[in-house]
C-alpha positions in Angstrom: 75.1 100.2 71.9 76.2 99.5 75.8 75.5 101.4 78.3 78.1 103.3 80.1 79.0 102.5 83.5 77.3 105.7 85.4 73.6 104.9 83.3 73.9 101.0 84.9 74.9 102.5 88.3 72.0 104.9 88.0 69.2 101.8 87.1 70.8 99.8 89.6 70.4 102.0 92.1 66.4 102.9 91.0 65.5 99.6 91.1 67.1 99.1 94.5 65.4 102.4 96.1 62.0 101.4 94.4 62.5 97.8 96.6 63.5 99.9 99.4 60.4 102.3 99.0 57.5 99.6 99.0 59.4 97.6 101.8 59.5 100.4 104.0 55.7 101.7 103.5 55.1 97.7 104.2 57.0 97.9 107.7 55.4 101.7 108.2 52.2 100.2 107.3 52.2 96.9 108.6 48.5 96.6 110.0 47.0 97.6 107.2 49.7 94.7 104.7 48.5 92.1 107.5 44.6 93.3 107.0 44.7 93.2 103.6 46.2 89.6 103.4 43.5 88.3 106.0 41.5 89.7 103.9 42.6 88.0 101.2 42.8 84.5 102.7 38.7 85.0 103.7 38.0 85.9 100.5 39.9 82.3 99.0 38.2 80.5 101.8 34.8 81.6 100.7 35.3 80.9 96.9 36.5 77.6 98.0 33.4 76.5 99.9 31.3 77.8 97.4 33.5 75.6 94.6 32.6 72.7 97.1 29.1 73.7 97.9 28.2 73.9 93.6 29.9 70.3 93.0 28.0 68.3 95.9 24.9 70.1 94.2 25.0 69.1 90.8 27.7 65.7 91.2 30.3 66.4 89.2 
């Protein structure tokens, strides 16, 4: 059964203010998004050289 116009207007619009919700605590937050992704990055950079670190060991 389709929808009816005002029911698509009404998800659109959802979807749209969810988007709009997370990017504005992103810009109200910012330090804490840019922490968090530093943090990230570390966190790949360690499991890398670990990676590294247990193939030199055993030669594969």
């Amino acid at each position: 059964m389709p929808e009816s116009r005002s029911e698509a207007e009404t998800r659109e619009r959802t979807s749209k203010n969810i988007i709009s919700v997370i990017s504005q605590f992103a810009d109200d937050h910012l330090t804490i998004v840019r922490n968090i992704s530093t943090g990230l990055a570390i966190a790949g950079v360690i499991v890398i050289s670990r990676s590294i670190k247990m193939i030199t060991r055993f030669g594969l």
